[in-house]
C-alpha positions, 0 to 999 in steps of 0.5 A: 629414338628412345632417351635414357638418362646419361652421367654427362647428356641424354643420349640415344639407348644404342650410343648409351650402351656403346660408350658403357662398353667403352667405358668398361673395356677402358676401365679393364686397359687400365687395370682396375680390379673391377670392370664396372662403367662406373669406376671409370673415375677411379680407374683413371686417377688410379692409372694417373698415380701409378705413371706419376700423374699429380691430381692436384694444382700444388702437385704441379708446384702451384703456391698459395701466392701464385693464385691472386695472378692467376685468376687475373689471367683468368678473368682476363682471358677472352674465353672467360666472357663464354663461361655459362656461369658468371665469374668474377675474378675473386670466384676464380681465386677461390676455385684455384684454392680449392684446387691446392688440395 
């Protein structure tokens, strides 16, 4: 079966052009004004506003000092030890203040 290059994995041509169907019919279901596979993003952040879905960590009420516990629990937590990517806990305060904005 022939690969094509996919935005998430190398998919086989047929599965490639079922999900870029989906992918259109969802960004139709949402709303947005064009139909493209690639305005899925916007289409669901846009989607996201409208219901009042916050598309950040400080819109959930996260502040600045809630952070330094946060990563700690994140360090800690057992499913940390299969991130593919080595974290330390200071990795993951800076990853929670990029999210506040």
């Amino acid at each position: 079966v022939p690969f094509q290059r996919h935005p998430f994995v190398p998919l086989p041509k047929e599965l490639d052009a079922v999900l870029r169907t989906k992918y259109r019919r969802l960004v139709r279901i949402l709303g947005h004004a064009t139909a493209a596979e690639e305005a899925l993003p916007d289409a669901i952040a846009s989607f996201n506003r409208r219901v009042g879905i916050t598309d950040t960590l400080r819109g959930l009420g996260l502040r600045r000092e809630d952070i330094p516990a946060l990563a700690r629990e994140a360090f800690e937590d057992p499913c940390h030890g299969l991130n593919p990517i080595p974290m330390s806990e200071k990795d993951l305060a800076a990853i929670y203040e990029r999210c506040l904005t």
